[in-house]
C-alpha positions as CSV (number, residue, x, y, z in Angstrom):
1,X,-20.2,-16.2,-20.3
2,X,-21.4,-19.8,-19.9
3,X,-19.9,-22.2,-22.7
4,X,-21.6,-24.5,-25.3
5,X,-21.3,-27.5,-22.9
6,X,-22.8,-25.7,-20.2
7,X,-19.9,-25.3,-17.8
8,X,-18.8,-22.9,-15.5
9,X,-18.7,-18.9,-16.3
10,X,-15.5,-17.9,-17.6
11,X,-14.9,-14.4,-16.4
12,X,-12.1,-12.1,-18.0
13,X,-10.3,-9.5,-16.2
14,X,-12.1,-6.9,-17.7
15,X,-15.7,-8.0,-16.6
16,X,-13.9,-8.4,-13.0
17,X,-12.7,-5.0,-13.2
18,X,-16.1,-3.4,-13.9
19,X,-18.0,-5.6,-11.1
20,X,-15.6,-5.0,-8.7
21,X,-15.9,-1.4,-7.6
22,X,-14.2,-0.2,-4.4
23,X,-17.4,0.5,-2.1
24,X,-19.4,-2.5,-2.8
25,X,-16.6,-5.2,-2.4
26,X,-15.6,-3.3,1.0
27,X,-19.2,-4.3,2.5
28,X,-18.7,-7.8,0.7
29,X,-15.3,-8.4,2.6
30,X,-17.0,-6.7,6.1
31,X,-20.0,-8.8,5.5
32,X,-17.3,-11.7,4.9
33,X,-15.3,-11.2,7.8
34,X,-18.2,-11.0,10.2
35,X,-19.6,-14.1,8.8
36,X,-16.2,-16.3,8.8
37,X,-15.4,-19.0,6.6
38,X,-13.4,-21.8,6.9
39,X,-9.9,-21.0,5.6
40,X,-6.7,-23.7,5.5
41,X,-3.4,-21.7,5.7
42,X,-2.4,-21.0,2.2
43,X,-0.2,-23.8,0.6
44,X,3.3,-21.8,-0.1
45,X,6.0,-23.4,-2.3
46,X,9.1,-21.7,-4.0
47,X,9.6,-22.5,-7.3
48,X,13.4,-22.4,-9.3
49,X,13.8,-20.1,-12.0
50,X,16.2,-20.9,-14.2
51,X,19.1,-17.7,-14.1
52,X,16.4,-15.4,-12.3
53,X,15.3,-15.4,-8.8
54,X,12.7,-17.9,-7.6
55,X,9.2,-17.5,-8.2
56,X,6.2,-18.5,-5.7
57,X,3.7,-20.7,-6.2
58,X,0.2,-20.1,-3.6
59,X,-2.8,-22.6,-3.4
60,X,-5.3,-20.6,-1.4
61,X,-8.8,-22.5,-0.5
62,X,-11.8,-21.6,1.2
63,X,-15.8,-22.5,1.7
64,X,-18.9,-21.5,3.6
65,X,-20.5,-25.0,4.3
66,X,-24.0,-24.6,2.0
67,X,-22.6,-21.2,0.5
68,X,-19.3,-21.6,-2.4
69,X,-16.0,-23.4,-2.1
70,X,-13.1,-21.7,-4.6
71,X,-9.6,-21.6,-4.5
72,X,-7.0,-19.2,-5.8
73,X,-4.0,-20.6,-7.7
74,X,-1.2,-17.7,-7.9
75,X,2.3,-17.6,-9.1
76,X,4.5,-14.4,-8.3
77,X,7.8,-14.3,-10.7
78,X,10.0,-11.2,-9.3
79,X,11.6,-11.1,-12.3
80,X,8.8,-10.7,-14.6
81,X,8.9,-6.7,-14.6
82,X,12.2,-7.0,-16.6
83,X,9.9,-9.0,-19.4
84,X,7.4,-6.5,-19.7
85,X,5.2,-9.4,-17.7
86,X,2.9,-8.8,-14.6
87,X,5.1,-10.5,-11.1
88,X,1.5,-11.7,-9.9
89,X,-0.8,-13.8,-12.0
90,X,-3.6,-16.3,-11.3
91,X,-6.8,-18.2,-11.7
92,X,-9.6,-18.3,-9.4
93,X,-12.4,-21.7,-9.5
94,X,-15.7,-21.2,-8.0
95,X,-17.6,-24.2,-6.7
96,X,-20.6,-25.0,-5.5
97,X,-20.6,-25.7,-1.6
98,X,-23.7,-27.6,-2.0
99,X,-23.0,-30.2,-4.8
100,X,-19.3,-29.1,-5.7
101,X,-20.3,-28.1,-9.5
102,X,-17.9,-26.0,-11.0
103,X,-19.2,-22.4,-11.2
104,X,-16.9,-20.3,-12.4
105,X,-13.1,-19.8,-13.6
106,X,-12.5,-16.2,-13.1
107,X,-9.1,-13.9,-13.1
108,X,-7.0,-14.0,-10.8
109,X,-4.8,-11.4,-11.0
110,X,-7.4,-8.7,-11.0
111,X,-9.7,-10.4,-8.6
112,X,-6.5,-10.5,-6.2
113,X,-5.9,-6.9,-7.3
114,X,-9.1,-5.7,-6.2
115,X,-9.8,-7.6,-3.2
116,X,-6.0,-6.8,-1.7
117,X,-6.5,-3.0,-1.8
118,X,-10.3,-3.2,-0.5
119,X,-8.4,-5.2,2.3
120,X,-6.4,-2.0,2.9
121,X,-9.8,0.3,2.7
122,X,-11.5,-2.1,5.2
123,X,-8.9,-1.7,8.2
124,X,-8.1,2.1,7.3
125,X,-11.9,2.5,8.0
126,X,-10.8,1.5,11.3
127,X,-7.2,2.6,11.8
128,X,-6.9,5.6,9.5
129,X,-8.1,9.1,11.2
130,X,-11.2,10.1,10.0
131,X,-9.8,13.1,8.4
132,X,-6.7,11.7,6.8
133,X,-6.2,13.8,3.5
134,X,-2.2,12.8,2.7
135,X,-1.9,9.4,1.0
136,X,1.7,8.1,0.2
137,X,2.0,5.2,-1.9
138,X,5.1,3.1,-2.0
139,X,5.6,1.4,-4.9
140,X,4.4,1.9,-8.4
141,X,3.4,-1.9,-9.6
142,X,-0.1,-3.0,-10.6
143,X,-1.8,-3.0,-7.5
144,X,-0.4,1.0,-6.6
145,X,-3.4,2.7,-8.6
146,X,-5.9,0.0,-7.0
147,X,-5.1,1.0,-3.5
148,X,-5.2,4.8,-4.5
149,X,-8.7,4.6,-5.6
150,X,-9.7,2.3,-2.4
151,X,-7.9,4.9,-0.1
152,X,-9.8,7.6,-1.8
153,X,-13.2,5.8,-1.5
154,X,-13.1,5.1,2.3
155,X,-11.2,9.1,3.5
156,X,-10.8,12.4,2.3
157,X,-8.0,11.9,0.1
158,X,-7.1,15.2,-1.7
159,X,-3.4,15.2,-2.3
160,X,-1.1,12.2,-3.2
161,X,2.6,11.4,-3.3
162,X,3.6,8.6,-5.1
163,X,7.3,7.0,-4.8
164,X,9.2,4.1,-6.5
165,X,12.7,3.2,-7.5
166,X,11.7,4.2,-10.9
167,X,11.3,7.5,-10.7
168,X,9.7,7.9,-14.1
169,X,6.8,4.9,-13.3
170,X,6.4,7.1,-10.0
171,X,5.7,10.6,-12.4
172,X,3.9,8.6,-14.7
173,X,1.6,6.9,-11.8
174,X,0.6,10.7,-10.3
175,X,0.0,12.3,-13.4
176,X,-2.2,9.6,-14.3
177,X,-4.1,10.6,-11.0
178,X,-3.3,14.4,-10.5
179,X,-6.3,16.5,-11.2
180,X,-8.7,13.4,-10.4
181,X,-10.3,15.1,-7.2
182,X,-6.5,15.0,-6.2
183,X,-3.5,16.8,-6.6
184,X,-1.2,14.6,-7.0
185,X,3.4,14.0,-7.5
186,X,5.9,11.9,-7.6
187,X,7.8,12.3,-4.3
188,X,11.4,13.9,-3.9
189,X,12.1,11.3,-1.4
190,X,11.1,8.0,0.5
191,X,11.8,9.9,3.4
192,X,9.8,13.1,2.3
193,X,7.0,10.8,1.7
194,X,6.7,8.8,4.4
195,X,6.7,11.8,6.8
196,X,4.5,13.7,4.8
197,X,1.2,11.6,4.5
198,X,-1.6,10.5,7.2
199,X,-1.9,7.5,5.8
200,X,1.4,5.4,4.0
201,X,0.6,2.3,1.6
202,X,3.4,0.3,1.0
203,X,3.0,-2.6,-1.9
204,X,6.4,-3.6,-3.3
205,X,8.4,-7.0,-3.1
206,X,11.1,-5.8,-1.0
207,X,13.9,-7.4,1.0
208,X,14.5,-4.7,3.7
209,X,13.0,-1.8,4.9
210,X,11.5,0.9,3.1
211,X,9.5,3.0,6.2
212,X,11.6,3.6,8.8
213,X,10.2,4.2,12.4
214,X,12.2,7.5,12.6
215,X,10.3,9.2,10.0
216,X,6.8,8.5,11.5
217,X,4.7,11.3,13.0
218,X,2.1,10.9,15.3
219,X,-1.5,10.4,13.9
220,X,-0.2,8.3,11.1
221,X,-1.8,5.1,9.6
222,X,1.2,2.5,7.7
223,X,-0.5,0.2,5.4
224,X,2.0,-2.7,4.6
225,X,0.4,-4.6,1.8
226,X,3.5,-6.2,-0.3
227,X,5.3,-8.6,2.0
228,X,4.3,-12.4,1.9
229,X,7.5,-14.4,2.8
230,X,9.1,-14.4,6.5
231,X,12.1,-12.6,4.6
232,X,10.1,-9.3,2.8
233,X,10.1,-6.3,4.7
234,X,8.6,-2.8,3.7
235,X,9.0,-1.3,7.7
236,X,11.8,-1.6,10.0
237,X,11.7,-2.7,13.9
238,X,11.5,0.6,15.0
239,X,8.4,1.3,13.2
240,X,6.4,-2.2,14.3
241,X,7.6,-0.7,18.1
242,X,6.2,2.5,17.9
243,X,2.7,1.4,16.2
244,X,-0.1,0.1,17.2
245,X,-0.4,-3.5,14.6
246,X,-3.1,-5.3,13.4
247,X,-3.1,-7.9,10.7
248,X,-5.5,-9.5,8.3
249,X,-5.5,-12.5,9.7
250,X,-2.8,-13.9,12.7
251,X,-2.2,-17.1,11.2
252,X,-0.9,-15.8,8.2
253,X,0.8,-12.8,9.2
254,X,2.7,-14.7,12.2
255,X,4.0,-17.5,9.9
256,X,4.3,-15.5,6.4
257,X,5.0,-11.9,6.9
258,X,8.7,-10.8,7.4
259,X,7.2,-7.3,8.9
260,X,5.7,-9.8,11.7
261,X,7.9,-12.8,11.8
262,X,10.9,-10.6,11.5
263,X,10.2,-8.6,15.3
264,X,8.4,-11.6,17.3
265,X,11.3,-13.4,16.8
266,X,14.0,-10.8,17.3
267,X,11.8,-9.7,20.6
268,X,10.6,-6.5,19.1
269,X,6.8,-7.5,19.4
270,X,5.2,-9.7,21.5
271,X,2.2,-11.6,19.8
272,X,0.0,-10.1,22.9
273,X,0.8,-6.8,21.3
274,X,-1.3,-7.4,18.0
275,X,-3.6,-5.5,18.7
276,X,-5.7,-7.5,16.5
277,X,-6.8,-8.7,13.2
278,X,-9.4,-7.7,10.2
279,X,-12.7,-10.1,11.5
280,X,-12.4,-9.2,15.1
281,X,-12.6,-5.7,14.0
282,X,-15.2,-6.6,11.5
283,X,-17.0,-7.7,14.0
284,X,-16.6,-5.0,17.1
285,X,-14.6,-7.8,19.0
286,X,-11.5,-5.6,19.4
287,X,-11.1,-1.5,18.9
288,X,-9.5,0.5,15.8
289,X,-7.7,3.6,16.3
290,X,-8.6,4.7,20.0
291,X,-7.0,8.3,19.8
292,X,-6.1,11.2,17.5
293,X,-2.6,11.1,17.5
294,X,-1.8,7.6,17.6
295,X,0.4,5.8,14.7
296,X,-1.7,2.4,13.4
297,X,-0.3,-0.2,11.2
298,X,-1.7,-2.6,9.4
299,X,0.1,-6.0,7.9
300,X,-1.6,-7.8,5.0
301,X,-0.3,-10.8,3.3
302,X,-3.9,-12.1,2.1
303,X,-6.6,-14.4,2.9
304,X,-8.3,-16.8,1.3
305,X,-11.6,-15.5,2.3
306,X,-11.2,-12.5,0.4
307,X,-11.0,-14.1,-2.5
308,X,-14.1,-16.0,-1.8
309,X,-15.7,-13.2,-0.9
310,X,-15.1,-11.1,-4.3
311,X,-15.3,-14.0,-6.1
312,X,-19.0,-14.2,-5.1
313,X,-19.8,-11.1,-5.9
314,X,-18.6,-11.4,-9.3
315,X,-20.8,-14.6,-10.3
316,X,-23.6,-13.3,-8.5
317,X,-23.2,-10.1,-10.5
318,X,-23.1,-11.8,-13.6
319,X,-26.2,-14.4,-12.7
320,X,-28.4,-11.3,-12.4
C-alpha cells in the first residue's frame, strides 16, 4: 500500500507471491523478451565475510524508454543456510521511465524467486519435449518448489524426484509435493536422478559438477539455473558437448556463468555453438528443440529484464 506521504507502493513478499502466478508472469517475460529493454550488464562485487565465505553483492538495472526503469539490489551470503537465513535476499525500486518518480519498493527475494523459475518455464516451452512427464530437481533451497510448480505449469509433469545433499530437506521437499497431481520422492541417487527424468533443474550454489554428461539419455532437457560466478558449476564438460545450449542472455552467461565460461575457455564450446538465447527464441529468430531425441540445455544466471518485467506486473496488479 501507498504511505501517508504519498510515496511509492511498498509491496511485501506475500502480496508478490499471490500476484505472481506461474502462467501469467510466463507471457509477461515472453511479451518482455520480444519487446527488449535496455539492460547494462549486472554490476557484480564480492563482498568479505568475516570467518565465512564471501558473499555477493548484484546491482541489476533496466528501462523501457516511456515504460518503467527499476533496479534490483541482491546480496547472496552462502553461508546463511547455517543461520537459519535465506543465501538470496533483496529489494526491488520501480521508477517511472517518464518522470523518474519512485513507484514502488517491492521484494526482492520472492520477485527474483518467481521470475527465475518462470525463466526456466519460458525456454522449456521451447527446449523441453512436449511430452516430458519426469522432472528432477537438484537442489532443495528456496527457489526448488518454485521451479517445480513452473515446470508443472508449462508440461505434463506427473512424477517428481527430488535430490539434495540433505537428504532429509530432499524427503521433506517431495512429500510436500507428492499427491499434488504428482507422485513425487526423494531420489536414491544424483546419478539415479539425473538419468531418470525428461527434464533436470538444477538450482544450487555449487563449485563443481553435479550432472555429468555420462548419465544423460537422449530426449533430455538440463535446466541449469544456480550458477552465477565464472567458478559455479552444476554440469560438467561432457554434458555442455553433448547438448544442444542456449542461455538467457549471452552477455551474461559468457562473462558470468562457470557452466559457459568454464568450456569456451577450455575449448569445449565454441560461442558459435550457442545455439541461442531466451529473446531470440522469444521472438522466432532462432529454433528450440528441432527433434525428438535430442538433449537441450539451458543456462540461466538472470537478467535484469526479468525483473522489470515481473516487477510491472505486480504494480500494475495492485493499481487495478
Amino acid at each position: 500500500m501507498r504511505g501517508q506521504s504519498g510515496g511509492p507502493l511498498v509491496v511485501a513478499a506475500s502480496q508478490v507471491e499471490n500476484i505472481l502466478e506461474v502462467e501469467p508472469l510466463v507471457d509477461a517475460l515472453r511479451d518482455a523478451f520480444r519487446r527488449g529493454a535496455t539492460v547494462p550488464l549486472r554490476h557484480h562485487h564480492t563482498m568479505e565475510v568475516p570467518g565465512a565465505a564471501d558473499a555477493t553483492l548484484l546491482l541489476m538495472p533496466a528501462w523501457q524508454p516511456g515504460r518503467y526503469a527499476g533496479i534490483k539490489i541482491v546480496t547472496v551470503f552462502p553461508a546463511n543456510g547455517e543461520r537459519g537465513l535465506p543465501s538470496v535476499m533483496g529489494s526491488y525500486v520501480l521508477i517511472s521511465a517518464r518522470d523518474g518518480q519512485p513507484l514502488a519498493l517491492i521484494d526482492g527475494r520472492m520477485l527474483t524467486l518467481k521470475r527465475t523459475a518462470a525463466a526456466s518455464a519460458l525456454a522449456a516451452k521451447y527446449l523441453s519435449r512436449p511430452d516430458a512427464s519426469r522432472l528432477a530437481v537438484i537442489g532443495t533451497g528456496a527457489l526448488a518448489p518454485h521451479l517445480i510448480v513452473a515446470h508443472a505449469s508449462v508440461r505434463p509433469i506427473g512424477e517428481l524426484v527430488v535430490w539434495g545433499r540433505d537428504r532429509e530437506k530432499a524427503e521433506r521437499l517431495a512429500r510436500n509435493f507428492d499427491g499434488r497431481r504428482l507422485k513425487a520422492r526423494a531420489a536414491a541417487s544424483l546419478e539415479e536422478a539425473v538419468g531418470w527424468a525428461d527434464t533436470i533443474s538444477c538450482a544450487t550454489l555449487s563449485q563443481d559438477p553435479l550432472v555429468l554428461g555420462r548419465w544423460l539419455k537422449p530426449g533430455q532437457h538440463v535446466d541449469l539455473v544456480g550458477g552465477f560466478t565464472p567458478s559455479m558449476r552444476e554440469a560438467d564438460d561432457e554434458a555442455i558437448a553433448r547438448a544442444r545450449v542456449y542461455v538467457d542472455t549471452y552477455a551474461g552467461a559468457t562473462k558470468e556463468a562457470g557452466d559457459i565460461v568454464q568450456p569456451l575457455a577450455n575449448g569445449t564450446l565454441d560461442a558459435k555453438q550457442i545455439a541461442g538465447e531466451l529473446a531470440e527464441l522469444a521472438q522466432g529468430r532462432v529454433s528450440g528443440r528441432s527433434f525428438h531425441n535430442q538433449i537441450t540445455l539451458f543456462k540461466s544466471v538472470g537478467t535484469a529484464l526479468e525483473d522489470l518485467a515481473a516487477a510491472e506486473l505486480v504494480y500494475e496488479s495492485l493499481r487495478r
